[in-house]
C-alpha positions in Angstrom: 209.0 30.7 227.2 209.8 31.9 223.6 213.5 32.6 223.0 214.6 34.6 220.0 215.8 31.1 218.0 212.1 29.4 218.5 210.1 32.6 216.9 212.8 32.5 213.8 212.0 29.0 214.0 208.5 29.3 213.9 208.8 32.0 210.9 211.0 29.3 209.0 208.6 26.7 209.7 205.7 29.4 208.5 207.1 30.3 205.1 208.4 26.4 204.8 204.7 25.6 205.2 202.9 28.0 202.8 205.8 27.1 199.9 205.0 23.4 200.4 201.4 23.5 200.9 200.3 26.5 198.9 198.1 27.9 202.0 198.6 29.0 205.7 198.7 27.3 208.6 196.3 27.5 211.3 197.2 29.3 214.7 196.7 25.6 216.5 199.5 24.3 214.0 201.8 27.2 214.7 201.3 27.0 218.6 201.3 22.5 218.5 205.1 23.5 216.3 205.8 25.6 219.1 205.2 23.5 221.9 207.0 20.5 220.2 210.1 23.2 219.6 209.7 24.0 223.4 209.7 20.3 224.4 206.0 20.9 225.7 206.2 23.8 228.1 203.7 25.6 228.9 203.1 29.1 226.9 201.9 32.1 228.9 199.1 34.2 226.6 201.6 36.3 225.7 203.4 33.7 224.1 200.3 32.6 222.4 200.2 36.5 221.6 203.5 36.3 219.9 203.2 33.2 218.0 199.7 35.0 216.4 201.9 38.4 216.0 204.5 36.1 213.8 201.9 33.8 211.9 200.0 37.3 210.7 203.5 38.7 209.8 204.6 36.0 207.6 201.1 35.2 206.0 200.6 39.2 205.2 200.0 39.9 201.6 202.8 42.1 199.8 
């Protein structure tokens, strides 16, 4: 289950990862940093839905 600190995690880890690498990560990247963050529990699909939600946020062209 997401909590509030593992989704600002995973934005952190988002923008950390396009100002290091100059491109975005893949939605498998964002969900295998998840699960690590999680210490490999299993995310519903509407985890899976939020993690996509966050990754499209934080990759979104100004």
């Amino acid at each position: 289950m997401l909590t509030t600190k593992i989704t600002y995690a995973l934005a952190d880890w988002i923008r950390e990862w396009r100002k290091c690498r100059n491109a975005n990560p893949s939605l498998e990247d964002c969900i295998k940093f998840t699960e690590w963050k999680i210490e490999n529990n299993e995310l519903t699909d509407g985890d899976r839905m939020i993690i996509e939600s966050i990754l499209l946020y934080e990759t979104e062209e100004s």
